[in-house]
C-alpha positions as a printed NumPy array, in Angstrom:
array([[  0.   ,   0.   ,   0.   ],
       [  1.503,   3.822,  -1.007],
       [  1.659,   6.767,   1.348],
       [ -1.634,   7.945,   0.156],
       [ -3.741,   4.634,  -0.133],
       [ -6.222,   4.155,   2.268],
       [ -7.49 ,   0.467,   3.696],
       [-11.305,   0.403,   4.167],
       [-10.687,   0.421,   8.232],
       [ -9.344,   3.753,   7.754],
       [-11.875,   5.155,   5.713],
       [-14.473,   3.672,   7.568],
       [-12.735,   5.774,  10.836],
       [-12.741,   9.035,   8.803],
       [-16.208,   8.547,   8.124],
       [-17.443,   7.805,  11.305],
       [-15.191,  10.687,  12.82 ],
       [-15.322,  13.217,  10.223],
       [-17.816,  15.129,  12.096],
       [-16.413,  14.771,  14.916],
       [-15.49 ,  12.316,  17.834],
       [-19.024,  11.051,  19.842],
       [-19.572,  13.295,  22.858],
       [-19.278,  10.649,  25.082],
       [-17.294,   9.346,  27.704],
       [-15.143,   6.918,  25.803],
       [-15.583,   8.463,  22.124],
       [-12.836,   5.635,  20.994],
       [-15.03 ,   2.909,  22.213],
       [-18.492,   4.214,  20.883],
       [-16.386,   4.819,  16.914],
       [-15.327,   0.814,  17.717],
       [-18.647,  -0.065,  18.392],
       [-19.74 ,   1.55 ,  15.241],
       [-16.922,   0.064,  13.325],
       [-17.183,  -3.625,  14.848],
       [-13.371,  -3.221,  15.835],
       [-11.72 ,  -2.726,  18.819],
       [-11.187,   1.   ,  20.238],
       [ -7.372,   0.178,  20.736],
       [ -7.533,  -0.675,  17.082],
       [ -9.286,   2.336,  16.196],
       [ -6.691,   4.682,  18.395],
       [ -3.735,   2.505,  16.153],
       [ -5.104,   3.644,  13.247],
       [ -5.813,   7.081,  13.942],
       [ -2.055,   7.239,  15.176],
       [ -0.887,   6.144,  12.225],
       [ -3.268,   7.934,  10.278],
       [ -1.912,  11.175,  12.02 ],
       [  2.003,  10.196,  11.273],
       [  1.024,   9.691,   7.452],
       [ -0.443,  12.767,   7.443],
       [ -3.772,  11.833,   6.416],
       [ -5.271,  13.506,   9.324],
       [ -3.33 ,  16.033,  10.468],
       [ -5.198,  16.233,  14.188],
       [ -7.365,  15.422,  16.223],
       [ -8.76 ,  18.37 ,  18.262],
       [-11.808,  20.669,  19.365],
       [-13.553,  23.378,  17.144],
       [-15.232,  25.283,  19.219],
       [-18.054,  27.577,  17.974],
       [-16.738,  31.148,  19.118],
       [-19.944,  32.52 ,  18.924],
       [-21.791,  30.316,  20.915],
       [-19.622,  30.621,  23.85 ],
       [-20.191,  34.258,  23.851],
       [-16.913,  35.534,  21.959],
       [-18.652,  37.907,  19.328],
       [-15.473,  39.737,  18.415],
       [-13.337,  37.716,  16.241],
       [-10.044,  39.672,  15.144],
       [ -7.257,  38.247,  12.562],
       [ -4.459,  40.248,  13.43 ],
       [ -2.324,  40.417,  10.854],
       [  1.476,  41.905,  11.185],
       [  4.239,  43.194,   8.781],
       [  7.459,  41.723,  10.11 ],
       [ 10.693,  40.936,   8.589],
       [ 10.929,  37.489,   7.071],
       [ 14.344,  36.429,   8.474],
       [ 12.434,  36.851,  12.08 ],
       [  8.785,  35.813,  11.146],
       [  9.25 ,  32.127,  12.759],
       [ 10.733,  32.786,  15.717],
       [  8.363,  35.948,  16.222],
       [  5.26 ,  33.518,  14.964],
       [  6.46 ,  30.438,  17.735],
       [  6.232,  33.673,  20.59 ],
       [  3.078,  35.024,  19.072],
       [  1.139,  31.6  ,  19.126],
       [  2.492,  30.697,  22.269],
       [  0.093,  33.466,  23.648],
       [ -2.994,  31.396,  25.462],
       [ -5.423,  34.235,  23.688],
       [ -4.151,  33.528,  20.475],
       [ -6.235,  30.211,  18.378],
       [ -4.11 ,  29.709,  16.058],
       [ -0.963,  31.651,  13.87 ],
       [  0.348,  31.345,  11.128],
       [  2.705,  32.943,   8.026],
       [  1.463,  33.968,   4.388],
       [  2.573,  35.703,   1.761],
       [  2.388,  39.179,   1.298],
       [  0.926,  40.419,  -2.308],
       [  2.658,  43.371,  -2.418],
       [  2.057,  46.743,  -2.698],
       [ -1.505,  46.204,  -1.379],
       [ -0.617,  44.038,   1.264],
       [  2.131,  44.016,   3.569],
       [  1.331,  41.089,   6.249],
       [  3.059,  38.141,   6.617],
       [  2.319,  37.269,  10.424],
       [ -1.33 ,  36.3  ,  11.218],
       [ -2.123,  35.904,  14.669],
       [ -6.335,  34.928,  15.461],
       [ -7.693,  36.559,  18.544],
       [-11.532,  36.053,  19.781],
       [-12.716,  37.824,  22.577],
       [-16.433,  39.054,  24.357],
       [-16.516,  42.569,  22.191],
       [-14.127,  44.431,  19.951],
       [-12.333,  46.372,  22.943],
       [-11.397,  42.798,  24.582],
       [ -9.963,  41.841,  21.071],
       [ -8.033,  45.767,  20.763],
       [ -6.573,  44.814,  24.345],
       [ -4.892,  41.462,  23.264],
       [ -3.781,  42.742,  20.246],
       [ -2.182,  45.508,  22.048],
       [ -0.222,  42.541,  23.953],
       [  1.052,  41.223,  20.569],
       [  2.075,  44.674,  19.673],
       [  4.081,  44.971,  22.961],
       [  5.895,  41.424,  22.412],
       [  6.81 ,  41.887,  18.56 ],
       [  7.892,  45.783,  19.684],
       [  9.943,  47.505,  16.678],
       [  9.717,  43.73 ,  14.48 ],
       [  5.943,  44.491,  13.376],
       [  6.31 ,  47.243,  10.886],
       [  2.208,  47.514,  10.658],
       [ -0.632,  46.1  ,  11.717],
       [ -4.576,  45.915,  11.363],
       [ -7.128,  44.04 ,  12.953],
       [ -9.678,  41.87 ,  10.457],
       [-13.157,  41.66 ,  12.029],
       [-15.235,  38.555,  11.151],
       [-18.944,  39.153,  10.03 ],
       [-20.231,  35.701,   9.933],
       [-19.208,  31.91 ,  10.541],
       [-17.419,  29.909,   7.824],
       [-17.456,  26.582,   7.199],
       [-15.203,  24.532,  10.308],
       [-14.798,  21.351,   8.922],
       [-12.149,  19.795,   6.267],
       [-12.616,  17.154,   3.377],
       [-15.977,  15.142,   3.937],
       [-15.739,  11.628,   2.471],
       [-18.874,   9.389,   1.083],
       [-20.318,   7.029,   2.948],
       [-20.676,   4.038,   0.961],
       [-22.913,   1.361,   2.086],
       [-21.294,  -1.605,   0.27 ],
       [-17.673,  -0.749,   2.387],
       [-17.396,  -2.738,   5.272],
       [-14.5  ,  -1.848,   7.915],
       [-12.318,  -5.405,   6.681],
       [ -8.712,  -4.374,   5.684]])
């Protein structure tokens, strides 16, 4: 079997998990259940799923706005690119911050290279931890802006079929 090829075990464990673990106790167990396999089979294969790189983790989504964080700010920051990963590693390292990350800049209408995702309770709480990313990056962040979200996107990745005639075998 390649890199890429997946057995029907593993697809059937996407599937089942794709929308997330069961909210349950033992979410392992209940996906074994489902899958007629054992949960210590089904944590193997997600482990080596995860090492392949076919998923690349396992972790909560959390719906900002339904736990009460209505201001939703990508920072984004103009640093130099010899610094960027080091500055990046301190920047998401902040327990505010959800998740940074570099990009390109398209120059000349857009300078940022650094962006940093901040949620907080209203735009002020947001303007505050920015204002602590400002501090740490100092004279390294050349500009800055703040990107307010207007509405929820999608939170989910690649969505595979179910197929009734697969049966969790390989």
């Amino acid at each position: 079997m390649s890199d890429h090829a997946i057995s029907d075990i593993e697809r059937a464990i996407i599937v089942a998990t794709q929308g997330g673990l069961p909210l349950v106790a033992r979410p392992y167990h209940a996906v074994a259940e489902q899958l007629n396999i054992s949960a210590d089979e089904v944590m193997r294969r997600m482990e080596t799923m995860q090492q392949r790189g076919l998923i690349r983790r396992i972790g909560v989504v959390p719906n900002h706005y339904a736990l009460g964080y209505r201001a939703n700010g990508m920072s984004v920051w103009d640093v130099a690119d010899e610094v960027i990963d080091a500055l990046g590693e301190r920047v998401g390292q902040l327990p505010f911050v959800s998740h940074c990350y570099r990009r390109p800049r398209r120059l000349p209408q857009w300078p940022y290279n650094l962006f940093a995702m901040v949620h907080g309770k209203s735009r002020s709480e947001v303007e505050q931890k920015v204002s602590v990313i400002a501090e740490l990056l100092g004279r390294q962040a050349r500009a800055h802006e703040i990107l307010y979200s207007t509405k929820i996107l999608k939170k989910t990745g690649l969505r595979l079929a179910q197929e009734a005639s697969r049966t969790a075998t390989t």
